[in-house]
N, C-alpha and C positions, 0 to 999 in steps of 0.2 A: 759414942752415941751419934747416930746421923741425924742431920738436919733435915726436915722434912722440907723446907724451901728448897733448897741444895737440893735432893735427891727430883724434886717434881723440878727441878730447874733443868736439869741432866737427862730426864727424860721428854720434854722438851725438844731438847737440843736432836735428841735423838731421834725424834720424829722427823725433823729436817732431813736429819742425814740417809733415813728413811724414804724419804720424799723423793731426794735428788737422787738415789740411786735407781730408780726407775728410768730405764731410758729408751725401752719401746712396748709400744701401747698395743696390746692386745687384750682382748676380752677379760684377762683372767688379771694381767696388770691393771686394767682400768678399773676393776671392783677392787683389787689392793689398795690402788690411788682414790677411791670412793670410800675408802674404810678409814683411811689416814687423813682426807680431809677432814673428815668429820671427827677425828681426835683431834688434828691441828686447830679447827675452831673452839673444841672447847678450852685447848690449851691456853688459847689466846684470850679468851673470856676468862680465866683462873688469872692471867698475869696482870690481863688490864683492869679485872676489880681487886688486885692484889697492890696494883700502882697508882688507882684512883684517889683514894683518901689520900693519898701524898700531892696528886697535881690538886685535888679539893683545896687539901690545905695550904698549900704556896697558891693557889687561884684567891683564897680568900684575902690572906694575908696582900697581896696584891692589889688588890682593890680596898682592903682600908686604907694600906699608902696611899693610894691612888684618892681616896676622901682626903687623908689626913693632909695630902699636897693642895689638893683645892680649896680646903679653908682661906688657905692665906694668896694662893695664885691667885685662886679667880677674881679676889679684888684688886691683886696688882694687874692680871691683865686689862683689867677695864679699865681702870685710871691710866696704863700704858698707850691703849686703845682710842682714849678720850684726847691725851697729850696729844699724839701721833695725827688724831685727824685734826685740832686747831693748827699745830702747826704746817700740816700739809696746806690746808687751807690759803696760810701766809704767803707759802711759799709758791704754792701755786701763782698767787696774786702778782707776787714779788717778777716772777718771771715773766708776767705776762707785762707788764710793768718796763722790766729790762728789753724784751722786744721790742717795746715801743718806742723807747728809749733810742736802742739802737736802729729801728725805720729813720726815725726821725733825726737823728745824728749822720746817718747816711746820706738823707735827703738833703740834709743842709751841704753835705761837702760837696754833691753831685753840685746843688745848685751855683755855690761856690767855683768850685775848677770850670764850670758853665760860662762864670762872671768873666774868670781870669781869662778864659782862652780868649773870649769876645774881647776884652780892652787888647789882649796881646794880639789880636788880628786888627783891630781898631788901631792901633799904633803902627800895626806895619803899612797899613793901609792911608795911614796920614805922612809916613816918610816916604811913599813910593812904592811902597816894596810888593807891588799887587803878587805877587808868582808867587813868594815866602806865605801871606797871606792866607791864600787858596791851599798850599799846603800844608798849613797849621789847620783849616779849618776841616782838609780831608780824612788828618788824621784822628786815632781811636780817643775821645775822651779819657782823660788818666784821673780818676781818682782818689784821691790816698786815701789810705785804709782806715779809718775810725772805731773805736770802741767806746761805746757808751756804758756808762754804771749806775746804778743803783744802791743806796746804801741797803746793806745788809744784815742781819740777824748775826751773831757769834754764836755759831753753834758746836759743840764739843763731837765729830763724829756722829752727825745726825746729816742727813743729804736727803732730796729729794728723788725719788726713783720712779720707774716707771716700767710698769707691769705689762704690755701689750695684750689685748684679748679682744671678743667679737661678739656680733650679737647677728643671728638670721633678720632679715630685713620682708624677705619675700622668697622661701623655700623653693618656689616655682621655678625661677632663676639660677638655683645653685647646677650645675655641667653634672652630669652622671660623677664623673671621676670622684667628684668628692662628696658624693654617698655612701651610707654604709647600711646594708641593708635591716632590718629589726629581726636581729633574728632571736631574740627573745619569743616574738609573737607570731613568730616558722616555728618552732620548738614546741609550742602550744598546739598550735594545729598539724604537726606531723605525729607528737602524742596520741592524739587525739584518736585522727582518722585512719593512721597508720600507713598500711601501700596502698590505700586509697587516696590520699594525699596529691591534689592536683594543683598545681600553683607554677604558675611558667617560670623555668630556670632554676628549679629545684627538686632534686632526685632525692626522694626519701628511703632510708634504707635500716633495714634491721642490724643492732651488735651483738652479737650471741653472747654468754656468759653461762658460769656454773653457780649455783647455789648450792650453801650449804651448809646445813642445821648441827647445831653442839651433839657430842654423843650426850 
């Protein structure tokens, strides 16, 4: 006994083979190719309300998962969400903290090696030694390198990051280069007005296509 799935599956297929064996277009080919489109659409309409109620049904099933996950995520992201910004907050703090930390840890050594060099010229300059002196006082300031700290938070795999991004300030200003034209609201008015369409720097043009209705 034949399947009737099978068999309208097969004829189908054969439409195709149908289709592509077409390979120059004359009057009498192109009412062929005008007769077989218009099988091939309904074909297509048969397969795709034949495979609908299958994506309906995984689409649905899908989105009750997709509920049944949100019960219990959407409360962990928010409490996630809530953690995430006190502690940035800290941390934020903490760094700007350690900045200052380190200005100010810098400042002192600068002022330090400052001190040192001056009594080390002051000494030479008390045994004589004016030339030594002048060439202690010509050379580059040296000072050693410092690291300031701040105590810290013990954090398991938690770090502070930082996202870069921007905000327009004054449109006016932005260099041609880095515009992009809207061409959502060119698409509306080439729709629109068609080859009537006047707008400097844009050639509106038609794309031909075929249509074409189920038998």
């Amino acid at each position: 006994m034949k399947q009737p799935g099978k068999t309208n599956e097969r004829m189908a297929l054969a439409l195709v083979a149908k289709a592509q064996a077409i390979k120059t277009w004359t009057q009498e080919s192109v009412e062929e190719a005008g007769a077989l489109l218009n099988r091939i659409k309904a074909a297509r309409e048969w397969w795709q309300g034949l495979c609908r109620p299958k994506i309906d049904q995984y689409t649905a099933q899908h989105a009750a998962a997709l509920d049944m996950m949100r019960t219990l995520d959407e409360p962990l992201a928010g409490a996630e969400g809530y953690l995430k910004n006190g502690i940035r907050i800290f941390l934020v703090k903490l760094k700007q903290e350690q900045a200052r930390a380190q200005a100010s840890a810098e400042d002192a050594a600068r002022k330090q090696a400052e001190a040192d060099r001056a009594r080390t010229i002051k000494q030479l300059e008390t045994n004589g030694q004016a030339a030594e002196a002048k060439q202690v006082a010509r050379q580059p300031l040296v000072v050693p390198p410092v690291v300031a700290s701040v105590e810290r938070p013990k954090l398991d795999r938690i770090n502070l990051t930082e996202r870069w991004s921007f905000r327009v300030v004054d449109a006016a200003l932005i260099p041609r280069e880095w515009l992009v034209p809207d061409l959502v609201k060119i698409g509306k008015v080439v729709r629109a007005l068609q080859g009537e369409t006047r707008i400097p720097g844009i050639e509106a043009f038609a794309e031909t296509g075929v249509a074409a209705g189920a038998a």
